[in-house]
SEFINU-122188 format. One record per residue (C-alpha): residue in three letters; x, y negated, z negated; residue number from 1. Coordinates in Angstrom, 2 decimals, always signed. Layout:
! SEFINU-122188
<rec kelo="ALA" X="X" Y="Y" Z="Z" pator="NUM"/>
...
! end
This chain:
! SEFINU-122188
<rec kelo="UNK" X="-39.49" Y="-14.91" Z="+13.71" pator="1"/>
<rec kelo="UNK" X="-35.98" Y="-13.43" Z="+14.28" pator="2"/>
<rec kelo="UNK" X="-35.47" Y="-10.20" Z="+12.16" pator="3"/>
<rec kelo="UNK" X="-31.72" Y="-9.85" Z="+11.68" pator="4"/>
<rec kelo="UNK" X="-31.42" Y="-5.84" Z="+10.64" pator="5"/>
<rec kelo="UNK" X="-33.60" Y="-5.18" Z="+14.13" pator="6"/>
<rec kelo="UNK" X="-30.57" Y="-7.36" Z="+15.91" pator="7"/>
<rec kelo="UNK" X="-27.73" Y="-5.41" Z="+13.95" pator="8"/>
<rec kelo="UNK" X="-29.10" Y="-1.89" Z="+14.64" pator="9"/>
<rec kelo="UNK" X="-29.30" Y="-2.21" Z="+18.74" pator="10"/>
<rec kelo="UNK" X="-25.70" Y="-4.48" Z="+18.45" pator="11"/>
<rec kelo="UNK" X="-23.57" Y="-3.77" Z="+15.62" pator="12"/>
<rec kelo="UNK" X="-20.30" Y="-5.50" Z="+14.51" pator="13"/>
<rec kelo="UNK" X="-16.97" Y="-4.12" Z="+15.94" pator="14"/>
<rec kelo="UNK" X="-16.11" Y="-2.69" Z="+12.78" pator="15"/>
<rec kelo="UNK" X="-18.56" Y="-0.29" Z="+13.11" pator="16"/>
<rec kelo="UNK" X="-18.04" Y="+0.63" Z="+15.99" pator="17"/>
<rec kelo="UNK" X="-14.13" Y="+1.78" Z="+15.94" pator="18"/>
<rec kelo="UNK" X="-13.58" Y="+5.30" Z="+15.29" pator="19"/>
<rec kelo="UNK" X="-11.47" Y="+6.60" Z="+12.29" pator="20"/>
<rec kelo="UNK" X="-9.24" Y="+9.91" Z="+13.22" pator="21"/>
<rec kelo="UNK" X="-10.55" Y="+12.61" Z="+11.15" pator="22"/>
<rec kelo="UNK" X="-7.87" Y="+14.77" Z="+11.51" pator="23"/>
<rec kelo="UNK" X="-4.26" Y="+14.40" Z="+10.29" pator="24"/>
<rec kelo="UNK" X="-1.09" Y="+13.63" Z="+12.77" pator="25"/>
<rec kelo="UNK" X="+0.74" Y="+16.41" Z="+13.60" pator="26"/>
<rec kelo="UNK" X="+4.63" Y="+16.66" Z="+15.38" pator="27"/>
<rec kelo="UNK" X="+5.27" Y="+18.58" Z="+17.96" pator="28"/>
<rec kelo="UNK" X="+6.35" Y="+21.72" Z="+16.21" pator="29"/>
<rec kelo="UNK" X="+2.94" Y="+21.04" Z="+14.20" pator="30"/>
<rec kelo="UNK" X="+4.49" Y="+20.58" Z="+11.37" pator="31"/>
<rec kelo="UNK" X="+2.57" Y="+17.71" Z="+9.03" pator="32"/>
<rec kelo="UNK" X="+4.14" Y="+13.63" Z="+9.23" pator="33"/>
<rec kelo="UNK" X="+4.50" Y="+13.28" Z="+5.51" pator="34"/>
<rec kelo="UNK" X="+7.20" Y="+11.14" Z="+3.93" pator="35"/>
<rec kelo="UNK" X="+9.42" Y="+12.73" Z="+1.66" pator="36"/>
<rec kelo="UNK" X="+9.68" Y="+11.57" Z="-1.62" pator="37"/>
<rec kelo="UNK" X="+13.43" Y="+12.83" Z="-3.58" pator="38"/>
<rec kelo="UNK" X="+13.15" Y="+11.79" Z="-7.11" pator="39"/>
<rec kelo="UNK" X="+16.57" Y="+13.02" Z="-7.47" pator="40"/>
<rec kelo="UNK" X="+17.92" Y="+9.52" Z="-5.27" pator="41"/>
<rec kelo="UNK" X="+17.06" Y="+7.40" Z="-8.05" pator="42"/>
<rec kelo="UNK" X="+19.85" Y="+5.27" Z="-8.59" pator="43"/>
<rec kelo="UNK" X="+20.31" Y="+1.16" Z="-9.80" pator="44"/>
<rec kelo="UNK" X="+18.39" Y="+0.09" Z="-6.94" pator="45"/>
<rec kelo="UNK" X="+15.22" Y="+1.88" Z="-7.67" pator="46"/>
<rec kelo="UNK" X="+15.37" Y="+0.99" Z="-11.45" pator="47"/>
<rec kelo="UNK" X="+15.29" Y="-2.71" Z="-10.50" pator="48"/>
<rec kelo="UNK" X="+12.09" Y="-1.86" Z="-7.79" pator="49"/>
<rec kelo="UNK" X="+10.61" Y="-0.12" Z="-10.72" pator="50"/>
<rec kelo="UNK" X="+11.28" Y="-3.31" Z="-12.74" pator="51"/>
<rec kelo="UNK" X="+10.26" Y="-5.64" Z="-10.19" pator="52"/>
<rec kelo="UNK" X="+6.71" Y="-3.66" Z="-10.24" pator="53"/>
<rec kelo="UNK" X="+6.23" Y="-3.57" Z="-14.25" pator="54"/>
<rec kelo="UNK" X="+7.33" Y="-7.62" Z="-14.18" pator="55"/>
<rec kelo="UNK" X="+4.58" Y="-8.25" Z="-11.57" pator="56"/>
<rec kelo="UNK" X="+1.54" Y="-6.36" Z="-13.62" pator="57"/>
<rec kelo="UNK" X="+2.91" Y="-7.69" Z="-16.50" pator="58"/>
<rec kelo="UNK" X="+2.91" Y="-11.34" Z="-15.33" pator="59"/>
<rec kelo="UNK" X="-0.36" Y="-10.63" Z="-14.32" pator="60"/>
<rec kelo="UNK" X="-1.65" Y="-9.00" Z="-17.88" pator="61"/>
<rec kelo="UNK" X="+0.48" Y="-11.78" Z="-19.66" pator="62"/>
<rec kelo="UNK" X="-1.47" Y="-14.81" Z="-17.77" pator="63"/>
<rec kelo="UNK" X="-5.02" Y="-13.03" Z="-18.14" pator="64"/>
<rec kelo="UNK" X="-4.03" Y="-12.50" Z="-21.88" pator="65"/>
<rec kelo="UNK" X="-2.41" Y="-16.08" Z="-22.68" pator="66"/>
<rec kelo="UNK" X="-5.03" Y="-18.55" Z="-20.26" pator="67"/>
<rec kelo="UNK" X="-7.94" Y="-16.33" Z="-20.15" pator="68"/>
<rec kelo="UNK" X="-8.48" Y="-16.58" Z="-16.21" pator="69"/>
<rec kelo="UNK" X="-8.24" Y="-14.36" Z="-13.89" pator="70"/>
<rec kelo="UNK" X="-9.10" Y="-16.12" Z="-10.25" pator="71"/>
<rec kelo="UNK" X="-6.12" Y="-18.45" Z="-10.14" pator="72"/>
<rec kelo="UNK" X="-3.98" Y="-18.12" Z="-6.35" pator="73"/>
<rec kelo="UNK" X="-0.74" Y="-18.89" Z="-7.87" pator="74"/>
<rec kelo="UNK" X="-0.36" Y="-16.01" Z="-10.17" pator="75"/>
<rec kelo="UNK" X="-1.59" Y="-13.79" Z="-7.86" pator="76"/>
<rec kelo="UNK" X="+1.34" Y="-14.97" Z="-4.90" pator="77"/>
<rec kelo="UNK" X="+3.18" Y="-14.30" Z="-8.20" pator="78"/>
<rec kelo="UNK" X="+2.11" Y="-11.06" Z="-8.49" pator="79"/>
<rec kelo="UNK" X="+1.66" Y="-10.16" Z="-5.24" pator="80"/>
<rec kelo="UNK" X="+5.19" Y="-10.74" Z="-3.98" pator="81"/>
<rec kelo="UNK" X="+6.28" Y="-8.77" Z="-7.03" pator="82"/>
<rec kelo="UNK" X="+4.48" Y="-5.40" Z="-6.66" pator="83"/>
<rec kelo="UNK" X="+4.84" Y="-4.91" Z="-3.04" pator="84"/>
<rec kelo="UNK" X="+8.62" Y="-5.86" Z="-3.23" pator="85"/>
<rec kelo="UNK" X="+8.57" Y="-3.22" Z="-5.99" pator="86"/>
<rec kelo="UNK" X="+6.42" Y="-0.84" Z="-4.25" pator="87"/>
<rec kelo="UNK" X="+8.59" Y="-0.95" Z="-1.10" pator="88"/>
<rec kelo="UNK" X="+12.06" Y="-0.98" Z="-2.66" pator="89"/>
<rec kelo="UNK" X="+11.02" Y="+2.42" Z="-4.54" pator="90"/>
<rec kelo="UNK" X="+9.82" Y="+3.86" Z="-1.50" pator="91"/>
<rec kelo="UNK" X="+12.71" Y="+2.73" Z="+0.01" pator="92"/>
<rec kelo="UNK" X="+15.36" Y="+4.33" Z="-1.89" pator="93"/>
<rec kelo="UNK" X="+13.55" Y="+7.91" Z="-2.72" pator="94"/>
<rec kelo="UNK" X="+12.92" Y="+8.54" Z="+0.47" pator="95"/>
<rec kelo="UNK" X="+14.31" Y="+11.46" Z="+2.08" pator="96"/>
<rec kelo="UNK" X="+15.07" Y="+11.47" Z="+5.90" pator="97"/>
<rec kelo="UNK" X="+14.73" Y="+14.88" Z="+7.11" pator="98"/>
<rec kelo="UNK" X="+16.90" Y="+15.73" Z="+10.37" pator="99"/>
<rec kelo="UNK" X="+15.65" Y="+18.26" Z="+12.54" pator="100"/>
<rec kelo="UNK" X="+18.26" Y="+20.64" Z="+14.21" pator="101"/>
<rec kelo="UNK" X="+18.21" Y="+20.90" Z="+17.46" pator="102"/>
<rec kelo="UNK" X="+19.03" Y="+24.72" Z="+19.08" pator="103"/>
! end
């Protein structure tokens, strides 16, 4: 008889096998890659990602409320193509592009 966990311990999936960095990515200068968030660049455009993300869980909240279901596919294309478009269009426009002077 075949014991499976013997077979996964001497050959495990690929999964487990790929390392993870431990260690954060640095520039050259060693300064820290971090995005740069400017709160003060909120402007129409960020209001209507910010809407776009409160429609999506609210769609969401609104459908679990009114049907009583959560597992259905088409709210969540619904809701998925509303939060990331909201997600991304706030990162978007905060986001500060640093320049780095060059001597």
């Amino acid at each position: 008889m075949i014991n499976w966990s013997d077979d996964l311990r001497r050959d495990p999936p690929i999964w487990v096998q790929i390392p993870v960095l431990p260690f954060p990515k640095y520039d050259i200068e060693g300064e820290r890659n971090m995005m740069k968030i400017n709160i003060k660049k909120f402007n129409i455009f960020t209001l209507a990602s910010l809407l776009l993300l409160l429609s999506g869980m609210g769609i969401y909240i609104y459908w679990f409320i009114r049907y009583n279901i959560l597992y259905d596919i088409g709210i969540y294309s619904l809701t998925i193509v509303l939060v990331i478009s909201g997600i991304v269009g706030i990162l978007l426009t905060l986001y500060e592009k640093t320049e780095k002077q060059q001597e």
